[in-house]
N, C-alpha and C positions, 0 to 999 in steps of 0.2 A: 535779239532774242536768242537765249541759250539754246542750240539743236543739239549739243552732247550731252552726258554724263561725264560729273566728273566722279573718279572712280572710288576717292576715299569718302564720299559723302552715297555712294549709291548702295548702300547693303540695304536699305530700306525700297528701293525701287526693286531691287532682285528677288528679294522675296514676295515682296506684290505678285512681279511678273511671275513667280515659281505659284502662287497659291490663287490665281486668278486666273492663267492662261496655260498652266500646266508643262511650263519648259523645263525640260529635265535637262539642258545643258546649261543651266544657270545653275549656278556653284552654293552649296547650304553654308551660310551667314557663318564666320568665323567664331565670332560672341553673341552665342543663341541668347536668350531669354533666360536671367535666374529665375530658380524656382521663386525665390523672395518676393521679387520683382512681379511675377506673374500673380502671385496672393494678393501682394500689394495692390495690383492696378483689380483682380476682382473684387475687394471688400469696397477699394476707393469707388468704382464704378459704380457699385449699387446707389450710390446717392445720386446717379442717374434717373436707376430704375423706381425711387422715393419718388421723384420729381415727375417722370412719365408714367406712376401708376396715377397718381394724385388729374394730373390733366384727363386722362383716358377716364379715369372711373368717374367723375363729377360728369364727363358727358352723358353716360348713363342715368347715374344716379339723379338727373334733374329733372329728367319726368318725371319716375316716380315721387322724388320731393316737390315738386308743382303741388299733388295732388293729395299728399301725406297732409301736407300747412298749408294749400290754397296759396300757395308765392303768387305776387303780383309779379309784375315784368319787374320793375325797380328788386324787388327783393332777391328774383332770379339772377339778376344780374349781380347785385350785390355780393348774394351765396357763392357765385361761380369765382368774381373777381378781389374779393377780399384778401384770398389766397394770395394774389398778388400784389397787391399795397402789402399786407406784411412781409412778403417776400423781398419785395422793395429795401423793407428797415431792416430785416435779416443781415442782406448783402452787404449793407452800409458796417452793420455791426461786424458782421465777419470777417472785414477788414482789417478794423482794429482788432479783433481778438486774433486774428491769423498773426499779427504781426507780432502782438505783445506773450500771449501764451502759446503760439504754435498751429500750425497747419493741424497737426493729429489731433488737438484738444478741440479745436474747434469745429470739427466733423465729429466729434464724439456731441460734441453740446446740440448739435444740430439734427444728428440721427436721433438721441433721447428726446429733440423737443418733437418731432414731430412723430414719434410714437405715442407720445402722450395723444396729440392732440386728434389721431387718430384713433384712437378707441375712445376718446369723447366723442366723436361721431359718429360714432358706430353706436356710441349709448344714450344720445339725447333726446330728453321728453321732448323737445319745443326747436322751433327754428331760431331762437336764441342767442340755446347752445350751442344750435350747431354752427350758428354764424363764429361763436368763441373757439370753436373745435377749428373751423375754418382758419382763424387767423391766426391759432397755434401751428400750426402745421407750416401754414406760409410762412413764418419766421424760418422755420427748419428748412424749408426748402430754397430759402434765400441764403441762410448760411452754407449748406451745401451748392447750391449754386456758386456759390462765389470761390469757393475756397478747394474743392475739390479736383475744377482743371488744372487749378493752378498747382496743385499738392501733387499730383500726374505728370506735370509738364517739369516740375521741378527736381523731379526724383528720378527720371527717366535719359537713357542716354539719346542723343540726336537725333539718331538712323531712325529710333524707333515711339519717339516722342507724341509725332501724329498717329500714329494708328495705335499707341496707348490710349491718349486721350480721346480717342473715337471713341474708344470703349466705353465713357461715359456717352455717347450720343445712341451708341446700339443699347444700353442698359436702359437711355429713356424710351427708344421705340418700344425695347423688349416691355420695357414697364407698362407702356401704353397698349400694347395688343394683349396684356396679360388683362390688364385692368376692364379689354371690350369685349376679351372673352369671359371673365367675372359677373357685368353686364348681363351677357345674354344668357348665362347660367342662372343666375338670380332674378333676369325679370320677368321672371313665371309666375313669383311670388309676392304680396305687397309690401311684404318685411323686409323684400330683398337689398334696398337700399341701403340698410345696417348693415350685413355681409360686406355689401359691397367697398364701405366706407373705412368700416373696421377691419378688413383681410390689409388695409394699406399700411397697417404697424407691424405688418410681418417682415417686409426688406429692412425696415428701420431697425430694428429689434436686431436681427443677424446684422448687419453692419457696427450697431451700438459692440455686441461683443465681440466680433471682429478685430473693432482699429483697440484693444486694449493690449493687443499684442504685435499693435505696426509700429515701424520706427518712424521718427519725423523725419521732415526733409532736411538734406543735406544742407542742402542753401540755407536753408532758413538758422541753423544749427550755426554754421559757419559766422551767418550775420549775429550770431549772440555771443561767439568767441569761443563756442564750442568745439574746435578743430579736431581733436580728435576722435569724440564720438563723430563727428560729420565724416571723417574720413573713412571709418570703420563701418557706418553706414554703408553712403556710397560703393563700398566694397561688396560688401552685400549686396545689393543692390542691382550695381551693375556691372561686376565682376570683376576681377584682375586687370584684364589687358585695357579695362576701359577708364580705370581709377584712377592712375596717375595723373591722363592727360587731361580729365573731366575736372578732377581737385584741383591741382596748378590752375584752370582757367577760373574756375569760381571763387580758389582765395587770391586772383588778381585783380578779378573783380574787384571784389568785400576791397582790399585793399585800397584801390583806388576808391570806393565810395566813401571811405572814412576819410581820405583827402577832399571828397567831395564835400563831407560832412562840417569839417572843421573849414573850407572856407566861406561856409554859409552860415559860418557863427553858431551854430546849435538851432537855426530855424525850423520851422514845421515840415514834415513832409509836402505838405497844400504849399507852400510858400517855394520851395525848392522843386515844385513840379514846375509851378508861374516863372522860374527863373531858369530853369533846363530850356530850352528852346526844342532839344529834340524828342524831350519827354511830356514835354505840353504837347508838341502837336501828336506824337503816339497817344495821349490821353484823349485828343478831339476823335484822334480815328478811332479809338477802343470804343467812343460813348457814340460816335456815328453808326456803326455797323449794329452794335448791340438795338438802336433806334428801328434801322431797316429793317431787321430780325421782325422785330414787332408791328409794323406798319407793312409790313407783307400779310400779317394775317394769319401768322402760323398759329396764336393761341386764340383764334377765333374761330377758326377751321379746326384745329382737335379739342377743343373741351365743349363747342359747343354741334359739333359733328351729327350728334343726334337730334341735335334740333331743327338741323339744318335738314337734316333728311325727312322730320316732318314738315316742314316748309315745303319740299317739294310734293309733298303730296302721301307720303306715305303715312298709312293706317295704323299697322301693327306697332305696337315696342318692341316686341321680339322680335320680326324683321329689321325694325332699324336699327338695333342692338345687332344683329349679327351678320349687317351691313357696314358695320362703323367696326367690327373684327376684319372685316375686306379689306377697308382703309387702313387700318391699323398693320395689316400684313406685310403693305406697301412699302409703310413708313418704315418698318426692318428691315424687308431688300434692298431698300434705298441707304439705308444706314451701314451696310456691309458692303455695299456698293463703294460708299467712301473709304472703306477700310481698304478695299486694294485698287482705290485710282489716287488718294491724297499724296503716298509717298512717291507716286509714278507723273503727275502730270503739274503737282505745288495746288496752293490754297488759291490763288488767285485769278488764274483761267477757268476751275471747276466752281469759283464763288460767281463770275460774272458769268458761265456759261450757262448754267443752273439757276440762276435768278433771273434770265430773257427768260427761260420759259413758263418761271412761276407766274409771270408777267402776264405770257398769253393766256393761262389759265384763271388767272383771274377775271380777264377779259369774257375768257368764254362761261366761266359763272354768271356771270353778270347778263349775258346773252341767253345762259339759261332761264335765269330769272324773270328776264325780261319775257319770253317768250310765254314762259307760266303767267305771269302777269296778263299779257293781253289775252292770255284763252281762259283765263279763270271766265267758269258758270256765271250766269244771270243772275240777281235776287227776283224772282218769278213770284213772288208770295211775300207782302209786307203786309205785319203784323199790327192796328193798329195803338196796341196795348207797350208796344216795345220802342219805346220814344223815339231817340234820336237813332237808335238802330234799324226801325221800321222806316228811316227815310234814305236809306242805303239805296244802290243800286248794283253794287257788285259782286264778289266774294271777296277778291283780293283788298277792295277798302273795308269789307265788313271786319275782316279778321285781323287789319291795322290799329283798329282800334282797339284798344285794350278789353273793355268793358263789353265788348261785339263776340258773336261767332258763328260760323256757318250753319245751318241746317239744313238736308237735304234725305231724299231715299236715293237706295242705293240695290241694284238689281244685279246679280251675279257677279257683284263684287264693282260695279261699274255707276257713274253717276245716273242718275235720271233726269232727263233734258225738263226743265221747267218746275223742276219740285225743290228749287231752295232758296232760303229764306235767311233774314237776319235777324238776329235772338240776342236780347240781354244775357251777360253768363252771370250764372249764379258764383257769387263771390266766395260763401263759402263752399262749393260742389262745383269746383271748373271742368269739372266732366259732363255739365248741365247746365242748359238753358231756366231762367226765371219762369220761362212758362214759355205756350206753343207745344208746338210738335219732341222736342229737345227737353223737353223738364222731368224731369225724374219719373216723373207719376205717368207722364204721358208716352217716354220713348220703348220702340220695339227691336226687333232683333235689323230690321230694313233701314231704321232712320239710324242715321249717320251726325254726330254735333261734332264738327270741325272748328276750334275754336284756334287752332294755330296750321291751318294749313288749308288748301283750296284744292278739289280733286281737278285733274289737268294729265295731257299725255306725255307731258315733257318733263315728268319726277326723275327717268334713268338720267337726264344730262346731268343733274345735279351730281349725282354719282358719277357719273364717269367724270366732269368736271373736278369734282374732291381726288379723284386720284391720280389724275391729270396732274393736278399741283401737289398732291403729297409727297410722289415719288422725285421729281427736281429737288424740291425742297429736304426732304429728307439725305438724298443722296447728295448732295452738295452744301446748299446756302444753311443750313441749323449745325450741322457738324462742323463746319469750317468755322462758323463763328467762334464755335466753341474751343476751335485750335487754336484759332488765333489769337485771342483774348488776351491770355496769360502771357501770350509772348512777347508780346508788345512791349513790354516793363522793365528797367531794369528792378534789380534784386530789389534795391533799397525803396522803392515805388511800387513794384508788384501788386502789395498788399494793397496798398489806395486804389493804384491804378482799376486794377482787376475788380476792386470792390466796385469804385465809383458807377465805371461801364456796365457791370451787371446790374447795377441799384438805378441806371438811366434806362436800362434794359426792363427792367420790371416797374418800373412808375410810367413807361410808354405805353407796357404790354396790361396796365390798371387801365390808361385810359382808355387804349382801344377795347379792351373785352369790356368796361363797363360801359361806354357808350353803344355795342354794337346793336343789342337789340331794338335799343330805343333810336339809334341813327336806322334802322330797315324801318320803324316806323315813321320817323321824319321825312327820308327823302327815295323811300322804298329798298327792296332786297335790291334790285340789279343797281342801280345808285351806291349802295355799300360798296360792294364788290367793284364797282368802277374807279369810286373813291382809291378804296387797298392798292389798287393797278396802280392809277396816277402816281400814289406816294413811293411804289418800287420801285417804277421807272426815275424817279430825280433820287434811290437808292442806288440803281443802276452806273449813274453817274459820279456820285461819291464816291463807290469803292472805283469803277476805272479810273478818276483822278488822283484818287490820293491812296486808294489802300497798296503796299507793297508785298512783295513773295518774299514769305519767312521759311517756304521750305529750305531743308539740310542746313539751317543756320544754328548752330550756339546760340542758346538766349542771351550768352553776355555781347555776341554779335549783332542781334535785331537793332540794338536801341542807334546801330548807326546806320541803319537804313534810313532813318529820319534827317539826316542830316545831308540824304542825296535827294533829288528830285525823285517824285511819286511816278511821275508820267510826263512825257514830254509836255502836257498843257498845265503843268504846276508849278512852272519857274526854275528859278538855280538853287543848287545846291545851298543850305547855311553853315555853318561855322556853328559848334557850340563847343560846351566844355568838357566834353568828350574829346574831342578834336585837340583840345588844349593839354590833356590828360594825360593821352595814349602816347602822346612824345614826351612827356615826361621820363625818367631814369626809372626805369623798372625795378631796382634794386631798390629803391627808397620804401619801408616800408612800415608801416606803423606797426606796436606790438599789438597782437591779439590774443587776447588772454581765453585761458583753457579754463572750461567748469568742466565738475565731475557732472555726469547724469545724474 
C-alpha cells in the first residue's frame, strides 16, 4: 500500500488539502485552471444537471400525474422508466457518433434532443404523449451520459481530471435538488406538473448554445489526423507548461494504436476489444461497476423518493415534496464531498468504503419497512359490497393490491384505532373509493383514503434511512463511477468501451426501476430493499477483486493496469499486446495526416 505522495503527480491532492482543510502552507498549483478549460468543464457539466433534473423532477411530478391520467402502477412505472430504456439506445448510439463525428457534435445532438422532448411534456394532452416526450428525452440523456465524462476526462490535464469530471456528478445532485425544490414550488397547484416538466429544457437550451463555441477534444482530434488543430487545442486548454508533455504522450499513443490497427487487419472495434486481453477485461470491469451503480438502488431511491415517502406514511405532497428537497441537499454535500477526498485518498478505497455503508442502509430500510409493516392498522370494518377488498384484513395487504385502498378517520391529524376499512379505488378518481366512506359523494374533511400508504409511527425511519444512504452514495460510489468509466479505455476503444458500460448501465437501471413497484408488491417493501442489499454486497466484492486505482494516472497509462493482478485473490499478471508494443522502437512511426478544421 502506497503511504506517500509522490510529488509530480500530487498538485491535485494539495489543492484538495488547501480548499477542504484550509492549510496555508500548502503551495498554490503552479498550472492553475485555464479560463478555456474552466467554460469548457461548465457548459460540459450541465448535461449533468439535464440528467439530475430529469431524475429529481419525475419524483415529484408522479403524484400529481397519478391523478391527472389515473396511471395504473404498470403505467407509473412505465412513465418513470422509459426514460431509461431509451437512455439505454442513447448511450449505445453515442458511441458511434462520439467516435465517427466528434465528442462536441454529439452533446450538441443530445442537449437539442432532450430540449425538445421536454417541452413536449410540459405540453401534452394525454399520458401518450407524454410517455413519447418521456422517451425523447431519455435518448438525450443517454447521449450525454455517455459522451460527456468522457469529453471531460479527455480534454483535461491528470492532476485535475477527477475533480473535473465530478463536476458532472455535482451538476446532477445540483440538478436533482433544483428539480425538488421546483417540486415543492409547484405542488400547490394542479397544473404544476407542466412547470415542473417543461422548466427541464432550460439547462438543455444553455448547453445546446454553449458547446457551438467549445473545441473538441484533443484525443479525439489526434485520432482523425488532426494534429495540429489537437495541438492548438490542447494548448488552450491546458496551458503551456502542460502541452508539450500531454501531446507527446497522446500522439504516442494514436501511434501505437495505428500499429494496433494494422495488425488486426482493419477489424471491428467489438472484434479488437475480444482480442486485447487487457481491454476486454477493462470492458468486463467498466460494464460490472456501471451494473452495481444500479442494483444499489440509486435510481429507485431518487426518482421514486416521493413515493417512497408516501409509503411510509406520509399525507401531504407538499410535505413530501419538501422532504425529498432534504434528501436532495444531501445528495450535493456529498457530491463536493468527492470533490475534495477523490484527488486525496484515489477511487478505490472511497468506492469500497462508501458502498459498506450504502449496504447497511439499505438494510435498515428494509427494517424500516418491516417495522411499518407489522404495526400497519386493522381492517375493523368490511364492507360487504367491495369484493375481494372487503375480505382484507390488514392495511398493509389492503394497499398491495393495486385495485385496494385504505380507508379510515383520522382525529388531530392521528389515525383512529378501529375505523378502517378496505375500499375498491375508483379507477378513473384514485383519490376515491367506488363507494363506502371514501367515495367522492360520501368523504369529509376527517376520513382519510389511503390508497398508497398505511398510517404507522415509524414514517421518520424512512427518512432518516433515505439519507442514511444518499449521502455514502452520493459522496462516493455515483461519482466515482462516473471517474472512472472513461478511464478505463484506451483512445481507440473509449468510444465503445465507455458507450457499451453506460448502455449496461441503463438497461440494469430499466429493469430495476421498472420492476420496483411491482416487486414491493410481490414480495413486500422490506423484501425489496433486502433484495438491493444482497445484490451490493456480491457488488462489494467485485470491485475489491478486480476494480483497480486509476488515480494520478495518464489515461494512456490505465489500459496497463489490466495487464497486472486486481488484487491479491485474482491471479497473476497477463501479457497482452500492449506489453508487446511498448518495447517496440519508439521512433517507428506511422504518418498522420493533418485536416484543416
Amino acid at each position: 500500500m502506497e503511504m506517500h505522495r509522490i510529488k509530480a503527480n500530487s498538485d491535485l491532492d494539495e489543492e484538495s488539502d488547501k480548499a477542504c482543510y484550509g492549510k496555508d502552507n500548502i503551495s498554490v498549483m503552479e498550472e492553475p485552471l485555464t479560463r478555456l478549460l474552466k467554460i469548457f468543464t461548465f457548459f460540459a457539466a450541465l448535461g449533468g444537471a439535464i440528467f439530475g433534473y430529469d431524475i429529481g423532477v419525475i419524483s415529484g411530478a408522479v403524484i400529481q400525474l397519478r391523478r391527472e391520467f389515473n396511471l395504473s402502477t404498470i403505467w407509473t412505472e412505465v412513465i418513470v422508466s422509459i426514460t431509461v430504456g431509451t437512455a439505454a439506445i442513447g448511450s449505445t448510439l453515442g458511441g458511434f457518433l462520439s467516435d465517427s463525428i466528434g465528442r462536441r457534435k454529439t452533446v450538441l445532438i443530445g442537449s437539442g434532443t432532450f430540449a425538445v422532448g421536454a417541452v413536449l411534456m410540459g405540453l401534452t394532452p394525454n399520458k401518450e404523449l407524454l410517455l413519447i416526450g418521456r422517451m425523447i428525452v431519455g435518448i438525450g440523456i443517454g447521449l450525454e451520459g455517455m459522451v460527456v465524462p468522457m469529453y471531460i476526462g479527455e480534454s483535461s490535464p491528470p492532476r485535475w481530471r477527477g475533480a473535473l469530471v465530478q463536476m458532472v456528478n455535482i451538476c446532477v445532485a445540483g440538478g436533482t435538488m433544483a428539480a425538488s425544490i421546483v417540486n415543492g414550488i409547484f405542488s400547490y397547484y394542479p397544473w404544476g406538473w407542466r412547470a415542473m416538466l417543461g422548466i427541464a429544457s432550460i439547462p438543455g437550451i444553455i448547453q445546446f448554445i454553449g458547446f457551438w463555441f467549445l473545441p473538441e477534444s484533443p484525443r479525439w482530434l489526434v485520432k482523425h489526423g488532426r494534429i495540429e488543430k489537437a495541438k492548438e487545442t490542447l494548448k488552450r486548454l491546458v496551458g503551456e507548461a502542460e502541452t508539450e508533455r500531454e501531446f507527446d504522450e497522446i500522439v504516442k499513443v494514436e501511434k501505437m494504436q495505428q500499429r494496433i490497427r494494422q495488425e488486426m487487419n482493419g477489424a471491428s472495434v467489438i472484434s479488437r476489444v475480444f482480442n486485447t486481453p487487457p481491454v476486454l477485461r477493462a470492458a468486463i470491469v467498466g460494464c460490472g461497476i456501471q451494473i452495481i451503480n444500479q442494483l444499489a438502488g440509486i435510481n429507485v431511491i431518487v426518482p421514486y423518493s416521493a413515493m417512497i415517502m408516501r409509503m411510509s406514511g406520509i399525507q401531504s405532497d407538499q410535505a413530501v415534496m419538501w422532504m425529498v428537497v432534504a434528501v436532495s441537499g444531501l445528495f450535493v454535500v456529498g457530491q463536493l464531498i468527492t470533490l475534495c477526498t477523490v484527488g486525496r485518498f484515489g477511487r478505490r478505497k472511497i468506492f469500497l468504503s462508501h458502498l459498506a455503508v450504502v449496504i447497511l442502509a439499505l438494510i435498515f430500510l428494509a427494517i424500516s419497512f418491516y417495522l411499518m409493516s407489522i404495526s400497519a392498522p386493522p381492517v375493523t370494518y368490511h364492507n360487504m359490497l367491495a369484493g375481494s377488498c372487503g375480505q382484507i384484513n390488514q392495511c398493509t395487504s389492503c394497499i398491495l393490491e393495486e385495485h385496494c385502498g385504505f380507508c379510515y378517520i383520522q382525529q388531530n391529524d392521528s389515525y383512529v384505532p378501529g375505523s378502517g376499512s378496505c375500499l375498491p379505488l375508483d379507477v378513473n378518481d384514485i383519490q376515491h373509493s367506488t363507494l363506502g366512506r371514501c367515495a367522492k359523494q360520501n368523504i369529509t374533511d376527517n376520513i382519510v383514503w389511503a390508497y398508497d400508504f398505511c398510517p404507522n409511527p415509524y414514517g421518520i425511519m424512512a427518512l432518516v434511512g433515505m439519507m442514511v444512504y444518499i449521502l455514502p452514495f452520493a459522496a462516493g460510489v455515483g461519482p466515482i463511477i462516473w471517474i472512472i468509466t472513461p478511464e478505463l479505455y484506451p483512445t481507440w476503444a473509449r468510444g465503445f468501451g465507455t458507450s457499451s458500460a453506460t448502455a449496461v448501465g441503463w438497461i440494469t437501471n430499466l429493469l430495476v426501476s421498472l420492476t420496483f413497484l411491482s416487486l414491493t408488491q410481490a414480495i413486500t417493501r422490506y423484501g425489496t430493499f433486502l433484495v438491493y442489499a444482497g445484490c451490493t454486497v456480491f457488488g462489494w466484492i467485485f470491485i475489491y477483486c478486480l476494480v483497480p486505482e486509476t488515480k494520478d494516472k495518464h489515461l494512456e497509462e490505465v489500459d496497463k493496469l489490466f495487464e497486472e493482478p486486481f488484487s491479491t485473490c485474482c491471479g497473476k499478471p497477463q501479457g497482452g499486446i500492449y506489453q508487446k508494443l511498448d518495447n517496440s522502437d519508439e521512433d517507428e512511426i506511422l504518418p498522420v495526416s493533418d485536416e484543416n478544421d
